[in-house]
C-alpha positions in Angstrom: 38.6 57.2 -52.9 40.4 54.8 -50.6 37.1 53.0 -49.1 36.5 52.8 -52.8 39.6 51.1 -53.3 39.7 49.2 -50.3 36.0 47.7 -50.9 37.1 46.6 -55.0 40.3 44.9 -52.7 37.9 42.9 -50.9 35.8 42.2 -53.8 38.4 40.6 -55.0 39.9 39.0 -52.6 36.3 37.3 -52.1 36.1 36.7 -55.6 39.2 34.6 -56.1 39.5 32.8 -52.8 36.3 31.6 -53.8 37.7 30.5 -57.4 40.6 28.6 -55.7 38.2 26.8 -53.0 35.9 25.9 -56.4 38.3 24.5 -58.1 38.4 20.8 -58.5 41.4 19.0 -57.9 43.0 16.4 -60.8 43.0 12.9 -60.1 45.0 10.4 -61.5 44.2 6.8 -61.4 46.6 4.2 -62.3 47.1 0.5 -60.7 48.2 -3.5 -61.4 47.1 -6.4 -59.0 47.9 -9.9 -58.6 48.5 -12.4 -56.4 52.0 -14.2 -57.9 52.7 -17.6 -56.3 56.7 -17.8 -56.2 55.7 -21.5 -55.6 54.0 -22.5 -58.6 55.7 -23.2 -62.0 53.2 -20.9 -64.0 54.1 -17.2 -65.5 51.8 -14.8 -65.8 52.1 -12.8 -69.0 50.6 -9.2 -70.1 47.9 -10.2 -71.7 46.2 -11.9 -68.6 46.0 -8.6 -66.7 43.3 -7.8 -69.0 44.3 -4.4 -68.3 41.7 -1.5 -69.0 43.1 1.8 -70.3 41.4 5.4 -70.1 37.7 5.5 -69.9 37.3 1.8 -69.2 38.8 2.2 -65.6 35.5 3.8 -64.3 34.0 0.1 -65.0 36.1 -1.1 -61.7 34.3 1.8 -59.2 30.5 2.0 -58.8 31.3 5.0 -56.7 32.7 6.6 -59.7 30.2 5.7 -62.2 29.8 9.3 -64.0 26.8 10.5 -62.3 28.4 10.0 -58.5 29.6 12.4 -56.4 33.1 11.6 -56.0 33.0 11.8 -59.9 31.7 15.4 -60.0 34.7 16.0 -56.8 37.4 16.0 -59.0 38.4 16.0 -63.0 39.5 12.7 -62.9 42.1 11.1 -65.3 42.3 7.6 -65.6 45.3 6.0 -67.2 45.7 1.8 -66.9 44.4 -0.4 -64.5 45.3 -4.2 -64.9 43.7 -7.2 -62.7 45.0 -10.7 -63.4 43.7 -13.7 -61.8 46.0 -15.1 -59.2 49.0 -17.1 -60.6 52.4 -17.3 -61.2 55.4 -15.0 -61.2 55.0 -12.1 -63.8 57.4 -12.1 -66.4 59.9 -9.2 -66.5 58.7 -8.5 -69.9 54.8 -8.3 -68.9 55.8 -5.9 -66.2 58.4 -3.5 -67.9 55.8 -3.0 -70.8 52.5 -2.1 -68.8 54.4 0.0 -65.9 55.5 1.7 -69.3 52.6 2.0 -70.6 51.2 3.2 -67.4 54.1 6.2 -67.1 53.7 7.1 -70.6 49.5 7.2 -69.9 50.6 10.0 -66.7 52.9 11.8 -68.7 50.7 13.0 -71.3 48.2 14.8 -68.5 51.1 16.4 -66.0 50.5 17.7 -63.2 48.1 16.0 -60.7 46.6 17.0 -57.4 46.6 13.5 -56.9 46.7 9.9 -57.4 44.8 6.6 -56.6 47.1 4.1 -56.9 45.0 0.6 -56.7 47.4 -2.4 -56.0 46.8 -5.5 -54.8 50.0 -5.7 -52.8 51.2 -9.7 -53.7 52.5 -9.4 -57.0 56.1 -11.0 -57.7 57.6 -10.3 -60.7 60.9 -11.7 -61.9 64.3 -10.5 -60.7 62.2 -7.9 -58.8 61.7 -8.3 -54.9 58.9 -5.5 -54.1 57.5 -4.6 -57.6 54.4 -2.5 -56.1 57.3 -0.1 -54.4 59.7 0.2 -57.6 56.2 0.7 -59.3 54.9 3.5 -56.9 58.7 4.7 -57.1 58.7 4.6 -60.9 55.1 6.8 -60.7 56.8 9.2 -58.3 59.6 10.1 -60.6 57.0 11.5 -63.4 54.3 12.7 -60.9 56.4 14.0 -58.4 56.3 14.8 -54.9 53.4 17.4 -54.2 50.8 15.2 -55.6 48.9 13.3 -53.2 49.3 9.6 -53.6 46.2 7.0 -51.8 47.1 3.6 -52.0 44.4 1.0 -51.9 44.8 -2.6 -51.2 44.0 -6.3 -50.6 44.8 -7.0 -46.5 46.4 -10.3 -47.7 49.0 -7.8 -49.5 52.3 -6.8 -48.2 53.5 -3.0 -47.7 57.5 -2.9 -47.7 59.0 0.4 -46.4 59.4 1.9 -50.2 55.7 1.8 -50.6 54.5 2.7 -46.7 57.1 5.9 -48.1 56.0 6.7 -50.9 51.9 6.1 -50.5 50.8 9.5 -48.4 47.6 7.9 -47.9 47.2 4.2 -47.4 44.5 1.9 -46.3 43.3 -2.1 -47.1 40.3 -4.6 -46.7 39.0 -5.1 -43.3 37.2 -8.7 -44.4 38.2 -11.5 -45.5 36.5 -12.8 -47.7 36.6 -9.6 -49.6 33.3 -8.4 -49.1 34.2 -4.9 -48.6 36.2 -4.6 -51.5 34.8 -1.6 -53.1 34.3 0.2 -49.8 37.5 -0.4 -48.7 38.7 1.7 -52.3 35.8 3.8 -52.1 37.7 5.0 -48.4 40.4 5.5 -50.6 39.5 7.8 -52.4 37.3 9.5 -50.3 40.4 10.2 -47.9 42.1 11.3 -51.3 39.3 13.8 -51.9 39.2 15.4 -48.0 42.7 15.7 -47.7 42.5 17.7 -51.0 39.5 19.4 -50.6 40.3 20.7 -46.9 44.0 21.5 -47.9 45.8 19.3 -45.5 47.7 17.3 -48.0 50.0 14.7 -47.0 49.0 13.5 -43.0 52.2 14.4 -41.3 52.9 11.4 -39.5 53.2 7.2 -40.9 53.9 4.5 -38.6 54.7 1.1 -40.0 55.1 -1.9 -37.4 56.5 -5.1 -39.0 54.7 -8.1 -37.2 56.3 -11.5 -37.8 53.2 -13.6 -38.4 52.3 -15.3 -42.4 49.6 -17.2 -42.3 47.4 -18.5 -45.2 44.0 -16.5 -45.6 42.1 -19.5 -44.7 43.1 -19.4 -41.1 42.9 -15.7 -40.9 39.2 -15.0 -42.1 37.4 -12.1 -40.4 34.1 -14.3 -40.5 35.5 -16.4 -37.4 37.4 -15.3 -34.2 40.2 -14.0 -34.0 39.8 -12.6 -37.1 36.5 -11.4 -36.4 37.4 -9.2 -33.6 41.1 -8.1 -34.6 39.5 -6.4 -37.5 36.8 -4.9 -35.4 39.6 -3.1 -33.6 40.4 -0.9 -36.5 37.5 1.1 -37.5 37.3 2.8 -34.2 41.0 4.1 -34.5 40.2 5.5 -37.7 37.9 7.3 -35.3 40.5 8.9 -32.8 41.6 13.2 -33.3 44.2 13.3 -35.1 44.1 9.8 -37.2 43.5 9.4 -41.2 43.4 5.6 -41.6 44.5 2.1 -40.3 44.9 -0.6 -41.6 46.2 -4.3 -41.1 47.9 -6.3 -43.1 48.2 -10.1 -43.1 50.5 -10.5 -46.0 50.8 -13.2 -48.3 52.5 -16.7 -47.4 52.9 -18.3 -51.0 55.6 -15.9 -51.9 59.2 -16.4 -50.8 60.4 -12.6 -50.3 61.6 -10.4 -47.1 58.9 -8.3 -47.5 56.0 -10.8 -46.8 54.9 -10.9 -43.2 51.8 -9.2 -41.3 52.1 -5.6 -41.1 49.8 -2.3 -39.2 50.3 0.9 -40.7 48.5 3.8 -39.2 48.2 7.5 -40.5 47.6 11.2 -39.3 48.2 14.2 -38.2 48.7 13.6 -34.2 51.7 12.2 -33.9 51.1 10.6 -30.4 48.0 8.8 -31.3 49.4 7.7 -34.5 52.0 5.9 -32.4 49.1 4.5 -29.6 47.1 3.1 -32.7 50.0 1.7 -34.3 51.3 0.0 -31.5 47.5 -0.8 -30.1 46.8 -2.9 -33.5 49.8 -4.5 -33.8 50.0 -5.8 -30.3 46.7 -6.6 -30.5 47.4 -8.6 -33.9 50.6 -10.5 -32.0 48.4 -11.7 -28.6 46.1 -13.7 -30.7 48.4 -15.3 -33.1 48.1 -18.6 -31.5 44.3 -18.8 -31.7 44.5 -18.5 -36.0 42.5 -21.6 -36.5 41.0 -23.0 -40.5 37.6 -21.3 -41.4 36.3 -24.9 -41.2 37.3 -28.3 -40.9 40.2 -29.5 -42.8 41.4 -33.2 -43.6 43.0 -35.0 -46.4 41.2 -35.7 -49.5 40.4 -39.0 -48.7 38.8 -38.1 -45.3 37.2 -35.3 -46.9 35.1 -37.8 -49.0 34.3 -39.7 -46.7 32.5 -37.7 -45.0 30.7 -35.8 -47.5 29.7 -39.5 -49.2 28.5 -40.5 -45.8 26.6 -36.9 -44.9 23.0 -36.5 -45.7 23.0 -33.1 -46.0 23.5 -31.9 -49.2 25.3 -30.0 -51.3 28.2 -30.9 -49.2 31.3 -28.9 -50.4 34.8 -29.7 -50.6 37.9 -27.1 -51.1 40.7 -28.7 -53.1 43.1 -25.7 -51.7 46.3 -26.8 -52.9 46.0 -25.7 -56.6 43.6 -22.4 -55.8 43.8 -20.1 -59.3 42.6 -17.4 -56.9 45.2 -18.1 -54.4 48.2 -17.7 -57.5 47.7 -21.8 -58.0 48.3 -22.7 -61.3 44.8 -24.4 -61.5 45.7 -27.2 -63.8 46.9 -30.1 -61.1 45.4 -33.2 -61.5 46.1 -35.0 -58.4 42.6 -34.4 -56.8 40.2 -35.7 -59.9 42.7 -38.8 -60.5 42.0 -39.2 -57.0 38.5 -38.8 -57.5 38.2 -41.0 -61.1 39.9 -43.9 -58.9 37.2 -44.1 -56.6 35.0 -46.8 -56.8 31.9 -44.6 -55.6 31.8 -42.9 -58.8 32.3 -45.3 -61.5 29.0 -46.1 -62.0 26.1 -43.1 -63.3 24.4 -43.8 -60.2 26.8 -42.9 -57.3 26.8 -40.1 -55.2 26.7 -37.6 -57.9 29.8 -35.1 -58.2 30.8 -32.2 -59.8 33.9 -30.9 -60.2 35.2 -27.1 -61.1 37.3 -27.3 -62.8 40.6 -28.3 -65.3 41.9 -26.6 -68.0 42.4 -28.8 -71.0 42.8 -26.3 -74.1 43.7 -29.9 -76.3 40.4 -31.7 -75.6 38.1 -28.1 -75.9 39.9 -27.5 -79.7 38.4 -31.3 -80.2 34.9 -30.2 -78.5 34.8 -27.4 -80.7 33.7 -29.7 -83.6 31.5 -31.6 -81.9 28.1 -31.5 -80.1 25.9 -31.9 -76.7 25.6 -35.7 -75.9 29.1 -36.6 -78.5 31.7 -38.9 -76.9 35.0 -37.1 -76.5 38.4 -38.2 -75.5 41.7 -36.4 -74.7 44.0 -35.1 -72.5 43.5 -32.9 -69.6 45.1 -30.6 -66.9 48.9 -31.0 -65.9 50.6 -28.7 -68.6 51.9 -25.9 -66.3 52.1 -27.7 -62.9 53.3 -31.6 -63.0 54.9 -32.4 -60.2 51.8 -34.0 -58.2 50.6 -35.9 -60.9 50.4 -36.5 -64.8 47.7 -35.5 -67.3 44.6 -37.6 -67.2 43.4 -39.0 -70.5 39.4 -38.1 -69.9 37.0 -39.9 -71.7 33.0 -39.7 -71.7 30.0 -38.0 -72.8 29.4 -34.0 -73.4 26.9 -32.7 -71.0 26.9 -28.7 -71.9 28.8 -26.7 -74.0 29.7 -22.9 -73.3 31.5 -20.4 -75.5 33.0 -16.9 -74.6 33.5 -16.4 -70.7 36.0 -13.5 -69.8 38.2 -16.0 -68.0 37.7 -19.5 -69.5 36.9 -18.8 -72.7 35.2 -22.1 -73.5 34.0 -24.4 -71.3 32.4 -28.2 -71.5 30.8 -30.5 -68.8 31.8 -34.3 -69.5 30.0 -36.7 -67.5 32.6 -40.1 -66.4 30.6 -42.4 -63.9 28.6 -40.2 -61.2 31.2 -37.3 -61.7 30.2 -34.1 -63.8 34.2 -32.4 -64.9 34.0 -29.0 -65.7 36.9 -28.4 -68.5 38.3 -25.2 -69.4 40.2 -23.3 -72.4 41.8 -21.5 -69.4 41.9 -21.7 -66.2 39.0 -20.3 -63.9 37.9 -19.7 -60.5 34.0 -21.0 -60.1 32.2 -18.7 -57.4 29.2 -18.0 -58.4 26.4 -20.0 -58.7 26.0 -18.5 -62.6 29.3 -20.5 -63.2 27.6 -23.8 -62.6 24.0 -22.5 -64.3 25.3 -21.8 -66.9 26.5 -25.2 -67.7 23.3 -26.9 -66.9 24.5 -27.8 -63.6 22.3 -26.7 -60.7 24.5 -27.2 -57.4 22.3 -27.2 -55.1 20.6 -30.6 -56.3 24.1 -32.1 -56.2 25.6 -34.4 -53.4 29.1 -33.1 -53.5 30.7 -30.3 -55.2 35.0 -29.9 -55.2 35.6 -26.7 -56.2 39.6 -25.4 -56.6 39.2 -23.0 -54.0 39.9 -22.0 -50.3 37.5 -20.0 -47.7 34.2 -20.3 -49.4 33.3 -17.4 -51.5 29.5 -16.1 -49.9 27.4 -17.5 -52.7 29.1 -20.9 -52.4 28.8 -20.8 -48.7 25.1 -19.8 -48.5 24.2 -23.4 -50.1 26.6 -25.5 -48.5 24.7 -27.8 -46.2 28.5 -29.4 -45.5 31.9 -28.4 -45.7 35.6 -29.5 -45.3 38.9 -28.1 -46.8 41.4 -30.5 -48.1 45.0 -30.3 -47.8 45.6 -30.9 -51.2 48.9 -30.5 -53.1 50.1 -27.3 -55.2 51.3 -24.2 -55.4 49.2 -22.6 -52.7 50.1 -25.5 -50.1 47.9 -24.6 -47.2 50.7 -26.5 -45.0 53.3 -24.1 -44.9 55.7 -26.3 -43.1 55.9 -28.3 -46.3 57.1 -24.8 -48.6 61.2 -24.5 -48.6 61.3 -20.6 -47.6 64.5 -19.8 -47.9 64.1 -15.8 -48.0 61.1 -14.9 -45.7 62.6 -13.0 -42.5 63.1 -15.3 -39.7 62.1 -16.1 -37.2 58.5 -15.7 -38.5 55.2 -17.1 -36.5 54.2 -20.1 -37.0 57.5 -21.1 -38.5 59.6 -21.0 -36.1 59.9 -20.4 -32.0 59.9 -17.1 -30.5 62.2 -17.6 -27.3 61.2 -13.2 -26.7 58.5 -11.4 -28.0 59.1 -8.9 -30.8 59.5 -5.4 -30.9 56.5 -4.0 -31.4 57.3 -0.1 -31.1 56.0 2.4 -33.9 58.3 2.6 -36.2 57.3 6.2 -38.3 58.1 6.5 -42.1 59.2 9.6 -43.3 57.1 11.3 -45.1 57.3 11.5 -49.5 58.9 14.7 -50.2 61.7 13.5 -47.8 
């Protein structure tokens, strides 16, 4: 009778350990990103974060497309998930009403295992200093402490103590440009999954190391040295017993708040090597701060065309970087194309033939809306958000293409003045792809220069350059930082100011969530 009873014990034992091993952990997913210029006059509102709710979050991750693995890991509940181009400061309002939304979405699926909380990290919102850590805070109050938390980002975000605290799992792009986006959140969520799966939970040791450096994206991209190599470092300290993840952070420069500056944050279980790696990537980040250089050559705007009139390779491309929409400039200064209308080169149809992407003029694309391909048109453009560099340009000429219903710029026209094909938007709009320009009749690599609002060339646009320069143009994304009035950064800060000592570079370890 007792083996009897001792072998139904085991049975089960067996039987349930088994259940409790099979059973799959609940995910949450929640998440808002931006890049908010605090030195551009433009707001960004609610409705620009285009934000997708419930089922419609899946869209964002190929790796969780319903017939993936990770999707079959875990019942997974998504909640709201907003991406807005780059821009302006968020309004109070926009944020209150999606973070509720977003609280409201977790509350009605309590409890989680866990949570992947997808951020860009640059977001400025008004009145509010570090809205991605009263964000995860907020999450934290309905979700509690014994769910696991991975936080994903963009490397050109910036991780304050509040969110290095609250994220138990944290990690960021290693390329710039972003090319390894979705593997980067794919890692994410993968170390989400492990840690869950394995029963490990939280790693038990965070080290955050602030390193004073801010420097634009365009100097730090991981396509050239230093770049290259810093970035190399990271992977293999991923690598090490007893580490999670890594991850460095360059921060973002067009925001004036303490908590933007260059940051490593490493995370495990070893509590020794957590503090080696740390310290490792952070010095290593420091040594080469002096050797940041531009991705490629830079000059002003007017020694920018000369050289692309005068190359003979073509398409040869010019970045108007001061007024980047994907940088958080408001995208609607006009002080480049006046630049460019004044020049004698392209008055006539048969100069050097131009193109340039882009302008918002919502006035003049209500008027094209009545009219047809080859019509005349005339009206005012750009310069309604962001004046201070120049006035609105009355534009007048012919209409080369007309396209209705794109996600960001809603319509679009090509109107052809002299040699210069002007791409004119409802909205504003980043142009990266070479379906942007296609699509408008505009083939760009028969062209002899294209100005794109822009900074580092995006891959497609740098596959068929054949030239390129980078002009310090003005805007809200000034790429000459000497010329922005920080007034809140921390100080000193590289390349701001003079370091008379090197900075402190120890691990500094956050403590953990639940504490």
């Amino acid at each position: 009778m007792y083996y009897k009873t001792f072998f139904y014990f085991i049975l089960l034992s067996v039987f349930f350990s088994c259940n409790i091993s099979l059973k799959k952990p609940k995910i949450a997913i929640a998440g808002l990103a931006i890049e908010s210029s605090t030195f551009s006059p433009a707001k960004t509102i609610e409705e620009d974060f285009k934000a997708r709710v419930d089922e419609e979050v899946f869209t964002y991750y190929p790796f969780l497309n319903k017939d993936s693995i990770n999707r079959k890991r875990a019942n997974w509940i998504p909640t709201i998930r907003g991406h807005a181009l780059p821009g302006g400061i968020v309004t109070k309002e926009a944020y209150n009403s999606l973070v509720k939304k977003t609280l409201k979405k977790l509350e009605e699926n309590l409890p989680y295992d866990g949570l992947f909380f997808d951020i860009h990290g640059a977001m400025s919102v008004e009145g509010i200093d570090d809205p991605e850590g009263d964000f995860i805070k907020k999450v934290r109050e309905v979700v509690g402490y014994k769910t696991l938390i991975s936080t994903s980002m963009d490397l050109h975000g910036n991780v304050s103590h509040e969110l290095a605290k609250e994220s138990d799992l944290i990690t960021c792009y290693r390329m710039a440009p972003h090319e390894d986006a979705i593997e980067s959140k794919r890692r994410a969520v993968t170390n989400l999954l492990e840690r869950l799966e394995n029963g490990k939970g939280k790693p038990l040791f965070k080290s955050r190391i602030v390193v004073p450096i801010l420097l634009p994206g365009e100097k730090t991209s991981t396509r050239i040295e230093p770049g290259k190599s810093l970035y190399k470092k990271v992977d293999p300290e991923t690598k090490k017993k007893g580490i999670t993840d890594a991850g460095i952070w360059m921060g973002y420069p067009w925001a004036d708040e303490p908590r933007n500056h260059g940051v490593v944050v490493v995370t495990g279980d070893n509590k020794e090597q957590v503090k080696k790696s740390s310290e490792y990537l952070a010095q290593s980040f420091w040594n080469v701060r002096n050797d940041f250089e531009f991705v490629a050559p830079v000059g002003t705007l007017e020694e920018s065309l000369e050289l692309a009139i005068k190359s003979d390779h073509k398409p040869y491309l010019i970045s108007d970087m001061g007024d980047n929409p994907t940088a958080g400039g408001a995208g609607d200064v006009t002080w480049t194309l006046n630049k460019l209308l004044d020049r004698n080169e392209f008055k006539s149809s048969t100069g050097p033939t131009l193109v340039y992407a882009s302008i918002p003029g919502p006035k003049l694309i209500n008027r094209a809306k009545n009219l047809n391909v080859g019509d005349y048109i005339e009206g005012y453009v750009g310069a309604e958000i962001d004046n201070r560099y120049s006035p609105p340009i009355l534009l007048k000429g012919f209409i080369k293409s007309i396209k209705k219903g794109d996600v960001n710029a809603k319509t679009e026209i090509v109107i052809q003045r002299g040699s210069i094909k002007i791409i004119v938007t409802e909205k504003r709009k980043p142009y990266h792809y070479l379906k942007d320009f296609t699509d408008l009749g505009i083939d760009p690599r028969s062209e002899d220069i294209i100005v794109v609002k822009i900074g580092y060339l995006v891959p497609e646009l740098y596959n068929i350059n054949k030239g390129w320069i980078m002009a310090l143009t003005p805007g809200g994304v000034d790429q000459d930082l000497f010329r922005l009035d920080y007034k809140r950064i921390k100080r000193p800060m590289f390349p701001i100011d003079k370091f008379e000592t090197d900075p402190n570079l120890d691990a500094v370890f956050v403590p953990l969530s639940n504490n």
